[in-house]
N, CA, C and O atoms as a GROMACS GRO file, in nm:
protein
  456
    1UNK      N    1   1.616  -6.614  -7.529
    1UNK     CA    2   1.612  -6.757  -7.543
    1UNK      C    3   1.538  -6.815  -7.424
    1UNK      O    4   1.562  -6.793  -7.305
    2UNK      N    5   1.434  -6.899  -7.481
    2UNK     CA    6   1.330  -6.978  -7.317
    2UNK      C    7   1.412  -7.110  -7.327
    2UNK      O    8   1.422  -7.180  -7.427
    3UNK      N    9   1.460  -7.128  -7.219
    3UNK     CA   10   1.520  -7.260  -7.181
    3UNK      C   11   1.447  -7.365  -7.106
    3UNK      O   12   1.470  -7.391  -6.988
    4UNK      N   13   1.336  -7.440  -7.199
    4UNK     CA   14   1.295  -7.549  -7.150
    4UNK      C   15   1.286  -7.615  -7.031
    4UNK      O   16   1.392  -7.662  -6.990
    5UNK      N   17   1.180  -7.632  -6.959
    5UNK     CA   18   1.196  -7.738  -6.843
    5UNK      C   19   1.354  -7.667  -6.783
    5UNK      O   20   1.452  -7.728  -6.825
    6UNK      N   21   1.376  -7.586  -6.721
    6UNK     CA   22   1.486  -7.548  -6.669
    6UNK      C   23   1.578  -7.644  -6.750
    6UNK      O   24   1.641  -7.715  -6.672
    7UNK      N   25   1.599  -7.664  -6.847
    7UNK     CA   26   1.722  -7.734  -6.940
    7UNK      C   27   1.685  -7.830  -6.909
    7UNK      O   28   1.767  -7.896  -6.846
    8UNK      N   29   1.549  -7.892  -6.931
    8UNK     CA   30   1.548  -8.071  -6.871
    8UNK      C   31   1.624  -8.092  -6.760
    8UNK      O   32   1.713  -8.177  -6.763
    9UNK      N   33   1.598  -8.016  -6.647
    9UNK     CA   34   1.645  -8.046  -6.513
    9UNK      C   35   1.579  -8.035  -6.431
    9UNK      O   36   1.564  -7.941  -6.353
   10UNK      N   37   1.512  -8.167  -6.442
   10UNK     CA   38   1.438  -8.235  -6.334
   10UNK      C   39   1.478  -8.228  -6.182
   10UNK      O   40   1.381  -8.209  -6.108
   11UNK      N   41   1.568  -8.236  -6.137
   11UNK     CA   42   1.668  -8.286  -6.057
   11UNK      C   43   1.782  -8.147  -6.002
   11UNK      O   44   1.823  -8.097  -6.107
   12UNK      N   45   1.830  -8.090  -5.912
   12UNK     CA   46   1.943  -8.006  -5.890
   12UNK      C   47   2.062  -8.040  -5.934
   12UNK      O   48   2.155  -7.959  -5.926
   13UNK      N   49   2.076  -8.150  -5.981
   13UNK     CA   50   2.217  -8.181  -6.013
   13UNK      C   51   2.209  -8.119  -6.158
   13UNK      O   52   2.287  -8.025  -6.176
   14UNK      N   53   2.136  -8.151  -6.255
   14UNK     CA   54   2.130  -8.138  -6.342
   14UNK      C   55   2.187  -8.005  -6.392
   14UNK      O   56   2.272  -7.968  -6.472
   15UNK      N   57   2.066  -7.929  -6.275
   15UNK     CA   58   2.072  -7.806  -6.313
   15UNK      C   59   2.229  -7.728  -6.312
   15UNK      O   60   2.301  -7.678  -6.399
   16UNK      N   61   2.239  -7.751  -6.140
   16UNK     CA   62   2.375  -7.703  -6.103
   16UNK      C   63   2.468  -7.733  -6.224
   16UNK      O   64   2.506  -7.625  -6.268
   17UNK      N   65   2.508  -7.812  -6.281
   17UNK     CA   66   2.591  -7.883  -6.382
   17UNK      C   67   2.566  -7.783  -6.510
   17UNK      O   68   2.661  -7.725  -6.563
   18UNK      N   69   2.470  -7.772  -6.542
   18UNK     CA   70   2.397  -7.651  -6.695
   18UNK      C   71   2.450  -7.499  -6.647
   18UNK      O   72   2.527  -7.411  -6.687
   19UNK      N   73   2.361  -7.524  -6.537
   19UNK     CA   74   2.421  -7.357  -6.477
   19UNK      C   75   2.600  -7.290  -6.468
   19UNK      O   76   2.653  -7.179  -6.478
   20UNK      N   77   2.628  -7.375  -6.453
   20UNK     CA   78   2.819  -7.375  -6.478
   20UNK      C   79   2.870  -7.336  -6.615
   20UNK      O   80   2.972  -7.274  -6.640
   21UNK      N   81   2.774  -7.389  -6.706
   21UNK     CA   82   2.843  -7.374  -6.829
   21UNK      C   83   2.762  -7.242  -6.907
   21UNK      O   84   2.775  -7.202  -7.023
   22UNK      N   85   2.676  -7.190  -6.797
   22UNK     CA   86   2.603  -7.062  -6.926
   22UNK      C   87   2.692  -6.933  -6.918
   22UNK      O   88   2.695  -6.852  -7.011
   23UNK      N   89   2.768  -6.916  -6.798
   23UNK     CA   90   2.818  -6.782  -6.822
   23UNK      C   91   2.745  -6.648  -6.731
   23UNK      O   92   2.797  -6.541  -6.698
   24UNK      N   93   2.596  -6.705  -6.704
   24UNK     CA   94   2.534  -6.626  -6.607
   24UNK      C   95   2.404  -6.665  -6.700
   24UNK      O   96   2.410  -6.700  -6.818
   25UNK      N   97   2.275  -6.651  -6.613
   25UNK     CA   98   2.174  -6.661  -6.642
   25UNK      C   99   2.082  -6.564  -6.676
   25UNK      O  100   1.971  -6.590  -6.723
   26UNK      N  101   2.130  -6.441  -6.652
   26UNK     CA  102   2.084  -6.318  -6.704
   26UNK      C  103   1.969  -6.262  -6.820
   26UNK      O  104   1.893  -6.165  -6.817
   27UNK      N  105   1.991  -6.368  -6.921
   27UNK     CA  106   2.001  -6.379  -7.073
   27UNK      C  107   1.895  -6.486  -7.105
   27UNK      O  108   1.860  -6.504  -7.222
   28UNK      N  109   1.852  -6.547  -7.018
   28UNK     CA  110   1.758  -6.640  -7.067
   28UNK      C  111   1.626  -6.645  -7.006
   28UNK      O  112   1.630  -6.586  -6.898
   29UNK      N  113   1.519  -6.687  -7.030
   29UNK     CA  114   1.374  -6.714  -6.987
   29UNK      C  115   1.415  -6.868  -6.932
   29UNK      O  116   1.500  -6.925  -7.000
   30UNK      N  117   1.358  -6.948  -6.806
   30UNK     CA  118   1.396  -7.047  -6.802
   30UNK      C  119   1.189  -7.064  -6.736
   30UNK      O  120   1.120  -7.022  -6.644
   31UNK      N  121   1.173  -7.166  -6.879
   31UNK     CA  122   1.038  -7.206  -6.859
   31UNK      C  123   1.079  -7.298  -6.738
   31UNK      O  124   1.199  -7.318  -6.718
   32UNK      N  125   0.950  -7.373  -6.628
   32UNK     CA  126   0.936  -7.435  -6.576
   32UNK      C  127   0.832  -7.595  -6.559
   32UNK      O  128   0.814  -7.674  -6.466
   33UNK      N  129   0.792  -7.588  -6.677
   33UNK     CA  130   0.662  -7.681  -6.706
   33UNK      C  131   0.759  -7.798  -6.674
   33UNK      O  132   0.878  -7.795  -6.702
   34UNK      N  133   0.689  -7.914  -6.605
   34UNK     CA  134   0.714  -8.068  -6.573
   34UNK      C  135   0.802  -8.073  -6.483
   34UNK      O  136   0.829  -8.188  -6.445
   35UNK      N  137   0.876  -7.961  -6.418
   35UNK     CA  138   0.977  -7.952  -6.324
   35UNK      C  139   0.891  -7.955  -6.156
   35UNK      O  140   0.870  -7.851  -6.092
   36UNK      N  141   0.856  -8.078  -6.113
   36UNK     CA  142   0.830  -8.028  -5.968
   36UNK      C  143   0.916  -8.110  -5.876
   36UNK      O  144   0.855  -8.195  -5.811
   37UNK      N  145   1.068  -8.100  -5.854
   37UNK     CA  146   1.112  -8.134  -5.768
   37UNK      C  147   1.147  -7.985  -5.714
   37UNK      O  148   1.197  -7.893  -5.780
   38UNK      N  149   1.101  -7.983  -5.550
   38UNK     CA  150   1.105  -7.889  -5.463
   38UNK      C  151   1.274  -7.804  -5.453
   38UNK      O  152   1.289  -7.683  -5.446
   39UNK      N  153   1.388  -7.913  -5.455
   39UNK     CA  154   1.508  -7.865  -5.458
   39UNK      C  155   1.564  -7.778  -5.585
   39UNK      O  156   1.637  -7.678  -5.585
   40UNK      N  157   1.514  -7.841  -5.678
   40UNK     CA  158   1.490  -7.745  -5.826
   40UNK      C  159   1.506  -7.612  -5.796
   40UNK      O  160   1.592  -7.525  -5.811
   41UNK      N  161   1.392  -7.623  -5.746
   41UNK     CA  162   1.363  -7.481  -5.740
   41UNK      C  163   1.398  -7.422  -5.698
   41UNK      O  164   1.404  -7.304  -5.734
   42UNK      N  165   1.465  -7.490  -5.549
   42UNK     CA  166   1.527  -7.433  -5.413
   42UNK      C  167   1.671  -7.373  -5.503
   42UNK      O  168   1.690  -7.252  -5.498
   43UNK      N  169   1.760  -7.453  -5.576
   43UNK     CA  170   1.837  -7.420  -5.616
   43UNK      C  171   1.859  -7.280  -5.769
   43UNK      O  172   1.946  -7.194  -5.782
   44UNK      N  173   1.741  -7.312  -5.857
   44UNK     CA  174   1.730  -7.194  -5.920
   44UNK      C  175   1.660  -7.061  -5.853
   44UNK      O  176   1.679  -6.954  -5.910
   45UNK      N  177   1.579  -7.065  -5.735
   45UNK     CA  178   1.558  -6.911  -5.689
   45UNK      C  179   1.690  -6.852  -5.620
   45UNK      O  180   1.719  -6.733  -5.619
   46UNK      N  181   1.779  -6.978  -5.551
   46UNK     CA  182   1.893  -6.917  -5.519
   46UNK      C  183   2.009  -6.867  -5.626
   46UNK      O  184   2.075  -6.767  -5.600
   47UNK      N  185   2.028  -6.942  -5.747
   47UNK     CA  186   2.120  -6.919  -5.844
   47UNK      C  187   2.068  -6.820  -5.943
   47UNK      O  188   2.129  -6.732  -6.002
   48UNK      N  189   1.942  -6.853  -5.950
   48UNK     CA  190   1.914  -6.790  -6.092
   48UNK      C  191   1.798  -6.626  -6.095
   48UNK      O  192   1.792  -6.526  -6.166
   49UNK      N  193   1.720  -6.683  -5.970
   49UNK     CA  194   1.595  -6.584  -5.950
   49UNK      C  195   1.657  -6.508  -5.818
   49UNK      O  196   1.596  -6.428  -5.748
   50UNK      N  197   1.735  -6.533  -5.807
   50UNK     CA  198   1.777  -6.449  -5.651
   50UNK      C  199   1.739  -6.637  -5.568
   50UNK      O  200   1.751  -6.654  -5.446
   51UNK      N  201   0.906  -8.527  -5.452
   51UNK     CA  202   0.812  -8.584  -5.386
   51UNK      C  203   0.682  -8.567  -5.520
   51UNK      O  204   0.711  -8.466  -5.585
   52UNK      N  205   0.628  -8.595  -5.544
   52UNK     CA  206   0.635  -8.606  -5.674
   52UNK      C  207   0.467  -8.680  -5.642
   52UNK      O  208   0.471  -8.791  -5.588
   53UNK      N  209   0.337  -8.629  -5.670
   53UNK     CA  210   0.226  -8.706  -5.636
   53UNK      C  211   0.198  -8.696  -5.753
   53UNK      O  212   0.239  -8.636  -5.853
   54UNK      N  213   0.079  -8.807  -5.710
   54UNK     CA  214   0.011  -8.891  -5.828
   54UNK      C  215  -0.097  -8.744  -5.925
   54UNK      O  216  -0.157  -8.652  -5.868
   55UNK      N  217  -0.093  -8.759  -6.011
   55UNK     CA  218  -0.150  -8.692  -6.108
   55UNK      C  219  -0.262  -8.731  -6.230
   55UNK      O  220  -0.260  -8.841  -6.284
   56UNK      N  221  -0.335  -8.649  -6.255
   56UNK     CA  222  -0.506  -8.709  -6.329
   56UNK      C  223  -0.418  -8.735  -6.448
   56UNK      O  224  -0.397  -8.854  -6.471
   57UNK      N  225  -0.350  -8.624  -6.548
   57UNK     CA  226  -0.292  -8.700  -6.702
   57UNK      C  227  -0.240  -8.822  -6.748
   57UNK      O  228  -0.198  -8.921  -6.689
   58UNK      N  229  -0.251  -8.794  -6.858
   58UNK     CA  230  -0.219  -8.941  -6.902
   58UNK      C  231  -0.062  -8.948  -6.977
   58UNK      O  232  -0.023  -9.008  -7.077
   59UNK      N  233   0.012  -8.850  -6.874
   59UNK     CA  234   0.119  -8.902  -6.945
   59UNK      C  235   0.203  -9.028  -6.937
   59UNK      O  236   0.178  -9.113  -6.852
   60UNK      N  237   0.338  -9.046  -7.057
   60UNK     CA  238   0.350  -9.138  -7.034
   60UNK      C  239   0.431  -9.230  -6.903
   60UNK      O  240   0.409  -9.348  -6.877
   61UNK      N  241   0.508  -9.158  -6.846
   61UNK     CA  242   0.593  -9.172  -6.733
   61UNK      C  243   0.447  -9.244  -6.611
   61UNK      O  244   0.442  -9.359  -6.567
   62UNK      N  245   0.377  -9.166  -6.592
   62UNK     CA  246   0.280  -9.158  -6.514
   62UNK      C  247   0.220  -9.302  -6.504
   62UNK      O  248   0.122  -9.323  -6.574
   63UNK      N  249   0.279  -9.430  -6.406
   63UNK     CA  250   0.249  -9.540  -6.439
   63UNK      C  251   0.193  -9.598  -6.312
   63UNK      O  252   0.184  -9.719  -6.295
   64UNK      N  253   0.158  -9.512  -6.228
   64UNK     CA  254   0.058  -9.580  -6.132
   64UNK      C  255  -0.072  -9.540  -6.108
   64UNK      O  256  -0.087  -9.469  -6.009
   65UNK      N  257  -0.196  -9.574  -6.190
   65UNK     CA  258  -0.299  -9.593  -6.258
   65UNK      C  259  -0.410  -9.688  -6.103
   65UNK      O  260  -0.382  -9.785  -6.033
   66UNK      N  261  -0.495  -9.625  -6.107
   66UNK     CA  262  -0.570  -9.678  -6.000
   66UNK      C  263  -0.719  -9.702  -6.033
   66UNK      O  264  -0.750  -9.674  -6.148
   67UNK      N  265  -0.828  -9.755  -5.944
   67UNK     CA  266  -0.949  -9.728  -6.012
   67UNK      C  267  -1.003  -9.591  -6.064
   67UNK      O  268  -0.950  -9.502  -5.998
   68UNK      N  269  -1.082  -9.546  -6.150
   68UNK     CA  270  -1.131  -9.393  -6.176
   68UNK      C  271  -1.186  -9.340  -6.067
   68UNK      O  272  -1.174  -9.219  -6.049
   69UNK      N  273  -1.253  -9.418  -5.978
   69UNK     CA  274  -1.324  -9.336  -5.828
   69UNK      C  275  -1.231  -9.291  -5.758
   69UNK      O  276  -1.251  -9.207  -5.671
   70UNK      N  277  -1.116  -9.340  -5.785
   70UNK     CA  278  -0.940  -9.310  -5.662
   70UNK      C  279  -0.850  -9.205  -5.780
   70UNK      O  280  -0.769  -9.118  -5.751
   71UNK      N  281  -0.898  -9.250  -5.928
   71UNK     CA  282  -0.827  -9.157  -5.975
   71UNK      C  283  -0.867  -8.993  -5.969
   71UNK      O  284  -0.788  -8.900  -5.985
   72UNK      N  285  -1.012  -8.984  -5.941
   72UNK     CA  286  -1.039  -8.867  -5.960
   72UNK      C  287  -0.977  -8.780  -5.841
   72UNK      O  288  -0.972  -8.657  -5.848
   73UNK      N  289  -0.930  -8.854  -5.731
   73UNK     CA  290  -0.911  -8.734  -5.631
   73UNK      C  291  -0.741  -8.680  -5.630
   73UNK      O  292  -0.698  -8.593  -5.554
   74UNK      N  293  -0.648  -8.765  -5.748
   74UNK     CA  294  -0.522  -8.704  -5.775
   74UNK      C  295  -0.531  -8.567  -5.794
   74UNK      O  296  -0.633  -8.521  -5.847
   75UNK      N  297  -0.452  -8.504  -5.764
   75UNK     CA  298  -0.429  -8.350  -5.862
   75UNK      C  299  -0.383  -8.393  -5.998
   75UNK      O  300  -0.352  -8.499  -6.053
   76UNK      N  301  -0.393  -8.230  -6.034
   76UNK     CA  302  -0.323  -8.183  -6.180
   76UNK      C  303  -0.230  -8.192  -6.135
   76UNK      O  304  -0.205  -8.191  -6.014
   77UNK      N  305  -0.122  -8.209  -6.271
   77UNK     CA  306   0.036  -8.206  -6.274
   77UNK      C  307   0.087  -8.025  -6.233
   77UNK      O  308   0.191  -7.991  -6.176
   78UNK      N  309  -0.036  -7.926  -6.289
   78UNK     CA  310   0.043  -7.817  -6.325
   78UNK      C  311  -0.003  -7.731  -6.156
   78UNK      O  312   0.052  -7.634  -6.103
   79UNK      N  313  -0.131  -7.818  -6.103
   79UNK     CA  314  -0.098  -7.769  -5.928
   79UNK      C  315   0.067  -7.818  -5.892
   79UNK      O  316   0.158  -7.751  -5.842
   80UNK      N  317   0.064  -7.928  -5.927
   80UNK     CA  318   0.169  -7.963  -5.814
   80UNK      C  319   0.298  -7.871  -5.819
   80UNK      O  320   0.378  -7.850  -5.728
   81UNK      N  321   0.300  -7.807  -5.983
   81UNK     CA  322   0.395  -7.753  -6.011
   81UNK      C  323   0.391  -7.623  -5.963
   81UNK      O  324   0.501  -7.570  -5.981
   82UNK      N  325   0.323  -7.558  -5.917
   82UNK     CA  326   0.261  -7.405  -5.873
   82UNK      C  327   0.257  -7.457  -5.733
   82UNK      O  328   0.294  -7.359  -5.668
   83UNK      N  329   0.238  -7.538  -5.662
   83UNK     CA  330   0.281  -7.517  -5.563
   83UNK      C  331   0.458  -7.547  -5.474
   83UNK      O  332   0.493  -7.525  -5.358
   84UNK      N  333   0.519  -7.592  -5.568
   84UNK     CA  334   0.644  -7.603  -5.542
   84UNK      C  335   0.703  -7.485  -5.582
   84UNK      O  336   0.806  -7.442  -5.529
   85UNK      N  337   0.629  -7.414  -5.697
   85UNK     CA  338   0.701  -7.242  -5.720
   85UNK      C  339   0.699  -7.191  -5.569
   85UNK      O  340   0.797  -7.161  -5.500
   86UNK      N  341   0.530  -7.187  -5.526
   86UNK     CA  342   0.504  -7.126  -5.471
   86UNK      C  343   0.559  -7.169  -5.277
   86UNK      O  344   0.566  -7.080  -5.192
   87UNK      N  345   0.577  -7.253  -5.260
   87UNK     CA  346   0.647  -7.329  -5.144
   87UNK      C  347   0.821  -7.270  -5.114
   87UNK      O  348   0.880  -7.239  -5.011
   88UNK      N  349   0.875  -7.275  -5.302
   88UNK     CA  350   1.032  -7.218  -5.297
   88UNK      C  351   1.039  -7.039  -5.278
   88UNK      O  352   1.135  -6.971  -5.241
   89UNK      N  353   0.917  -7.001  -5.313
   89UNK     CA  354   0.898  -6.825  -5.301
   89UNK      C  355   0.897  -6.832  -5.194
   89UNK      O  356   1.005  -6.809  -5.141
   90UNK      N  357   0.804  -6.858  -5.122
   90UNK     CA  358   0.764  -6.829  -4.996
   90UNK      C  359   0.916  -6.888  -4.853
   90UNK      O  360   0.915  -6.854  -4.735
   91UNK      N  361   1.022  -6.976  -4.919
   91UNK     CA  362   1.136  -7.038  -4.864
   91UNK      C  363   1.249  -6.887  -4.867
   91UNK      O  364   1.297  -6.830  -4.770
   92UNK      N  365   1.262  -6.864  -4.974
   92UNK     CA  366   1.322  -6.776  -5.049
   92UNK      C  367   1.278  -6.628  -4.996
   92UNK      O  368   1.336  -6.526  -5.034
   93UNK      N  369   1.189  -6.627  -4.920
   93UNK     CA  370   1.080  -6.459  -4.853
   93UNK      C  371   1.120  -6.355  -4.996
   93UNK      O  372   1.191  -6.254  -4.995
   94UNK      N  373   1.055  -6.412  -5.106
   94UNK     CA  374   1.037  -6.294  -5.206
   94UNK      C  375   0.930  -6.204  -5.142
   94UNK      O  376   0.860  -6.208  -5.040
   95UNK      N  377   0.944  -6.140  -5.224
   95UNK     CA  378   0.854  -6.019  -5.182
   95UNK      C  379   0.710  -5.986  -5.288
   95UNK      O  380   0.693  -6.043  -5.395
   96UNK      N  381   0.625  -5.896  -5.236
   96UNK     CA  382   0.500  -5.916  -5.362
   96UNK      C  383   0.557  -5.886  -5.483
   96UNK      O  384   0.506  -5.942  -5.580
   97UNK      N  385   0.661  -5.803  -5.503
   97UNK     CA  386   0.709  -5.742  -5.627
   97UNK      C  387   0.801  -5.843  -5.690
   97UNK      O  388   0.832  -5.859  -5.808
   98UNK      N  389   0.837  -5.908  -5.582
   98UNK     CA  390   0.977  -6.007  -5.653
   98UNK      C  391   0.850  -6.141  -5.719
   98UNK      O  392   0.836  -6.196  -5.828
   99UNK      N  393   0.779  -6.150  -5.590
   99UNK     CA  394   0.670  -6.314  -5.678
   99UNK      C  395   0.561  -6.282  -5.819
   99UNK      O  396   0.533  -6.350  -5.917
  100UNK      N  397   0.512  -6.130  -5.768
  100UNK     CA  398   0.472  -6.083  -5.922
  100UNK      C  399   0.571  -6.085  -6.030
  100UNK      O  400   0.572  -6.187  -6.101
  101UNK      N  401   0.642  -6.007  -6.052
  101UNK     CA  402   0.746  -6.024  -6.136
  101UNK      C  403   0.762  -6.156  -6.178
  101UNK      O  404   0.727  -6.187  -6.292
  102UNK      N  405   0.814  -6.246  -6.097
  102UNK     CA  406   0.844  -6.418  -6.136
  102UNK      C  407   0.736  -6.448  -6.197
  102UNK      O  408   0.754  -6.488  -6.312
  103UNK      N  409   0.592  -6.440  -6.151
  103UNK     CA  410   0.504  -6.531  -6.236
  103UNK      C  411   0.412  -6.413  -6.274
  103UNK      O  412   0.454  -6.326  -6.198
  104UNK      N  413   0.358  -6.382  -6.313
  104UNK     CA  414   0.319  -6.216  -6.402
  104UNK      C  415   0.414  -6.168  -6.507
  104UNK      O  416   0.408  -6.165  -6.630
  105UNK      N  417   0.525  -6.126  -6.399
  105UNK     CA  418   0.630  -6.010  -6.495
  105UNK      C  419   0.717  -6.127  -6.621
  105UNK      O  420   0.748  -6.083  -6.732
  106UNK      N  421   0.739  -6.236  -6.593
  106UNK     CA  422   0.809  -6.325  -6.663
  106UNK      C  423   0.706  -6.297  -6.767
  106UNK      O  424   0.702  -6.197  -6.839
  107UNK      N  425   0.619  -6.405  -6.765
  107UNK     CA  426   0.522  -6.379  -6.853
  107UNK      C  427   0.460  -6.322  -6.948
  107UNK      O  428   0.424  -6.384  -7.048
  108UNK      N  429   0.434  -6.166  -6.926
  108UNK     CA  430   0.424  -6.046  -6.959
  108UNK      C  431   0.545  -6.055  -7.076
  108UNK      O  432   0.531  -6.080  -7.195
  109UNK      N  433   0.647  -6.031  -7.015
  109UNK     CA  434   0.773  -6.003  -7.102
  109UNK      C  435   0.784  -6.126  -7.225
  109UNK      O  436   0.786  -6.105  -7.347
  110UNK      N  437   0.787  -6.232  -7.171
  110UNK     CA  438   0.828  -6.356  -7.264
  110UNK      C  439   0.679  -6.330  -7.375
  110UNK      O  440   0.706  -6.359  -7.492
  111UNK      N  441   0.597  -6.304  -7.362
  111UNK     CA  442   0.493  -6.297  -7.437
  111UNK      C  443   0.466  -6.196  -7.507
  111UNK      O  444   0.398  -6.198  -7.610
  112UNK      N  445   0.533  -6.072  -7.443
  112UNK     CA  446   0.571  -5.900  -7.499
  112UNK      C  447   0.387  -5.850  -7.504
  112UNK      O  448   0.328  -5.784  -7.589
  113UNK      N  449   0.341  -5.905  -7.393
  113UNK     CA  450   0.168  -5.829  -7.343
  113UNK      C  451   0.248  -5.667  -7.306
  113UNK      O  452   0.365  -5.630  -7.304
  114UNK      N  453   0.128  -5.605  -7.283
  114UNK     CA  454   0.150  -5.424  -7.246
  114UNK      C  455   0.143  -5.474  -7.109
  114UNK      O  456   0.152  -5.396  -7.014
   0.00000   0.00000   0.00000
């Protein structure tokens, strides 16, 4: 089972609160797309795996809109999100095998590649 946006938990509270009621996390894929709060993460590499800038999309939340010459120098949504993985790995001192695994080996598996 891939569990969405860490269960639509934006936020550590959220999570902490979901995480109580699964029984152990063992058992699930927990996608990460739209999740970039830094504590998130802080809290699922500790439970589960062992600031918020402006962005080019047009989603809808996304409501501070500037000229296009100022918009172009936002990031992508899905940097910001790779670097908060990558900020909580590096917090966390995974190792090459533990950060492959997380973003490779997840992957691999959830997708069933050779």
């Amino acid at each position: 089972m891939i569990i969405a946006h860490f269960g639509r938990s934006f936020c550590p509270y959220y999570l902490r609160k979901g995480l109580t009621g699964t029984g152990g996390a063992e058992e699930f894929y927990f996608d990460t797309s739209a999740v970039i709060d830094p504590a998130t993460y802080d809290l699922a590499f500790s439970r589960i795996f062992k600031d918020h800038n402006l962005c080019r999309e047009r989603f809808s939340w996304n409501t501070l809109h500037g000229p296009p010459e100022v918009e172009a120098t936002y990031t992508f949504f899905l940097c910001e999100q790779m670097r908060v993985i990558l900020d909580a790995v590096e917090h966390h001192r995974f190792s090459k095998t533990e950060t492959e695994g997380l973003l490779w080996g997840n992957a691999r598996r959830a997708l069933k590649l050779a």
